[in-house]
N, C-alpha and C positions, 0 to 999 in steps of 0.2 A: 298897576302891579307889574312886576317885571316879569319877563313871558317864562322862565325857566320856575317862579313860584306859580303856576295855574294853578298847581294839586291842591295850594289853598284860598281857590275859590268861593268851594263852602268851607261854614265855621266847623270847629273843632276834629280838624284832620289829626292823623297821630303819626307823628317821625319817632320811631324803634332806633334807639343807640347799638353800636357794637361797637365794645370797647378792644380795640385788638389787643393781642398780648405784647409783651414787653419787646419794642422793637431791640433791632442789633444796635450794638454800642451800647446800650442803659445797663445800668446795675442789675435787674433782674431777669433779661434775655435768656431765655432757655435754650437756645443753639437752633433752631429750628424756621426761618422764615417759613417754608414751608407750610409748616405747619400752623404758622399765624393765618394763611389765606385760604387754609383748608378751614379751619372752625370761623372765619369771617363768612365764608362761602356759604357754610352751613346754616349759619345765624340767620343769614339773610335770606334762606327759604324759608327756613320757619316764620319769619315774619310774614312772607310772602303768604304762605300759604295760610295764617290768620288774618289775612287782611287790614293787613296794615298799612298804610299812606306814604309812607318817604323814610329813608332811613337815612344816620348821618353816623359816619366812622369815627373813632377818635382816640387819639393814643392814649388813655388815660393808665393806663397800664406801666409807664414811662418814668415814673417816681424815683427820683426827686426829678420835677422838670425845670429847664435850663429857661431863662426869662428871654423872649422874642424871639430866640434864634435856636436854630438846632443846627444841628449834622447836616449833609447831602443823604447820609445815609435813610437817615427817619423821612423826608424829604420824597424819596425814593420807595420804601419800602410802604410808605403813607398812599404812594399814586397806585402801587400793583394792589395793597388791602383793597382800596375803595374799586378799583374796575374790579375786581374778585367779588366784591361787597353787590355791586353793581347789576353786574353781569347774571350773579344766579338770584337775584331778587328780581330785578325787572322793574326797579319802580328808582322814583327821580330820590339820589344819593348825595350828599350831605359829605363835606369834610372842616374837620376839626382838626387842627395840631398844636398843640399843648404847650411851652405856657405864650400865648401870645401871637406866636408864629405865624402869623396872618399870611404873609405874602407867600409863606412856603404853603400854605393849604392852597390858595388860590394858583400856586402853579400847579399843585397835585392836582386838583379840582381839573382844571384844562384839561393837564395831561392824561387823565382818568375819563374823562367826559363825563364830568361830575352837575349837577345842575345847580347846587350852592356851595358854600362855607357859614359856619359860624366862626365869627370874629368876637373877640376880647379886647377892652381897649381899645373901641373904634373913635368913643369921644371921652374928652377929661383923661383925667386920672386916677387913680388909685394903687393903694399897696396889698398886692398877694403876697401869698405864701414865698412867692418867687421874687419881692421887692418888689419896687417904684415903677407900674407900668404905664406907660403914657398915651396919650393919643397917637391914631397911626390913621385917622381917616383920610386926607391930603395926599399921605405917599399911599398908599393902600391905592386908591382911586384912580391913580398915576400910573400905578405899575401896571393894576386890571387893564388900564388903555396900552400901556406898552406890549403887554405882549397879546394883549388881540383878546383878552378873556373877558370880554363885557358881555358875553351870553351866562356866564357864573354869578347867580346872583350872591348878596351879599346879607347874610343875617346879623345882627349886633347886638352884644348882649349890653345891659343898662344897666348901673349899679349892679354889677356880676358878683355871685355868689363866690364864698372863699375868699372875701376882700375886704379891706377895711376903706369905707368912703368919708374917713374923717376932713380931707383936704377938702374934699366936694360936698363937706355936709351943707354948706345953704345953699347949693342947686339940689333940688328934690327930683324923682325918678321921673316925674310927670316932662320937666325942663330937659333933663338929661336926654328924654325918649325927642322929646324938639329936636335937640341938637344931634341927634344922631339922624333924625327925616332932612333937618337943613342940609346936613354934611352927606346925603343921598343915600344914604342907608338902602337897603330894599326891602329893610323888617326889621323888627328890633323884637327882642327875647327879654322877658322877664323872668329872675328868678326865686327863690329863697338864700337862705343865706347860706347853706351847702347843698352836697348832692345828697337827692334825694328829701331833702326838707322842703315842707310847702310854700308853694309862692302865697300869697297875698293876693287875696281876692277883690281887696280893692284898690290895693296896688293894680292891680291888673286891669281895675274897668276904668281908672283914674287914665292911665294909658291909651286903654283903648279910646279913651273917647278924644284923646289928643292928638294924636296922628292918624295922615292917614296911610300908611303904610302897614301890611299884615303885621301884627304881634302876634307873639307865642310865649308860652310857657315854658320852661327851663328847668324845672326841679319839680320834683314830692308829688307828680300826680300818680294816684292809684286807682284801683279798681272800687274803695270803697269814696274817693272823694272825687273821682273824673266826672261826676254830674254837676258838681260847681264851677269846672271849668269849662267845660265843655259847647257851651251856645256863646262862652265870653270872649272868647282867641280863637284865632285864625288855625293856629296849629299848637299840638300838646307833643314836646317830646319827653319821652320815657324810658331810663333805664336802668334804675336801681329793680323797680317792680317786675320787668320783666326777667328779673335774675333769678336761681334758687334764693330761699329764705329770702328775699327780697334785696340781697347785698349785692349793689355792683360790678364786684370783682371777683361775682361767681358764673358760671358759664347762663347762657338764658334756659329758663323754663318753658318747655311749649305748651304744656299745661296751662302755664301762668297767662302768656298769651292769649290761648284762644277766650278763656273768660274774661279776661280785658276786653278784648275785643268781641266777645258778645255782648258785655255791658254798653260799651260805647253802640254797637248797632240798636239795641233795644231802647237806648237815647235817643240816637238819632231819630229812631222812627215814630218816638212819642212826640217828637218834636217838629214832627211835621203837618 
């Protein structure tokens, strides 16, 4: 396991989403960086303080997003979110940038002292929302070595949600998850088919039981179905549920949190 993933050690750890708000430059930007790294900051204690395992940042706020490539700007404002993220949570931090943008999270990631990314389109293809995205595992790999950032490890999502995998329909998820351990992945993520919708549970142990590299879950865990997940992957990220009414792109509930996170402890401990 690569040293920067320990925290998933044992099984079903939980990495808490913060979706920051709409970075500068995008359609929806309210004028305020500021104030994106003050409610990032925030979030991340609340987590903190429900005991929650690893958290991972991510522009999803950024609508429509641009396919592979973005701004210096988001680039930038993605590395100050995550050490903000970072910083008042205290626990190993997660970056994401939206759609594809691998190599820019992995510079944030560095420049932040981030311990991972989730990556998109690390193997195959497929067409988002955002068009035809391709594999980026080869240059991905390339660049972690150029500029010195092989302590960042690397999550991969597999047949990712919000995509259509008709080009790759006769490799199946299980082949997919192969190919993304051969091409050194350092995890690989399974999802459902959006946010917030449930992964596949036998999607998930067909996985698990094919690599050996930590999986996790990606989409739809909640408070009333985290016991199915929960002994089967490595790590469960979460963050439709921890939002008011459950919706993503509403600010987090601490409420919501800490009974998440007492279900998951009173799992845990029946489970030992």
């Amino acid at each position: 396991m690569h040293p920067a993933l320990d925290f998933l050690n044992r099984p079903g750890r939980i990495l808490a989403m913060i979706h920051v708000g709409a970075l500068p430059g995008t359609p929806q930007y309210a004028g305020s960086l500021a104030a994106i790294l003050e409610r990032a900051a925030a979030e991340a204690a609340v987590y903190r303080a429900a005991g929650v395992d690893a958290l991972l940042v991510e522009n999803m706020h950024d609508v429509p997003y641009l396919n592979r490539t973005v701004g210096p700007e988001i680039t930038a404002a993605m590395t100050v979110a995550a050490q903000a993220a970072a910083r008042a949570g205290g626990l190993p931090t997660g970056v994401q940038i939206l759609a594809g943008a691998n190599r820019e999270a992995l510079a944030a990631a560095l420049a932040a002292g981030c311990a991972f990314i989730r990556a998109e389109g690390f193997v195959f293809g497929h067409i988002a929302d955002e068009g035809y995205i391709d594999a980026c595992a080869g240059e991905l790999l390339r660049y972690r070595r150029a500029i010195g950032a092989e302590a960042v490890a690397i999550l991969a999502d597999v047949k990712k949600k919000h995509s259509s995998h008709a080009v790759t329909a006769d490799v199946d998820i299980v082949e997919t998850a192969r190919a993304a351990e051969f091409f050194a992945a350092d995890g690989v993520i399974v999802t459902g088919v959006a946010t917030a919708r449930e992964t596949n549970p036998e999607e998930l142990a067909a996985v698990r039981g094919a690599v050996g590299v930590p999986v996790l879950v990606g989409s739809g865990v909640t408070e009333a179905n985290v016991d199915r997940y929960l002994p089967h992957a490595h790590g469960l990220i979460v963050g439709s549920h921890f939002k008011a009414d459950g919706r993503w792109d509403r600010p987090v509930n601490a409420d919501r949190v800490r009974r998440f996170m007492d279900r998951v402890r009173a799992l845990r401990e029946r489970g030992r």
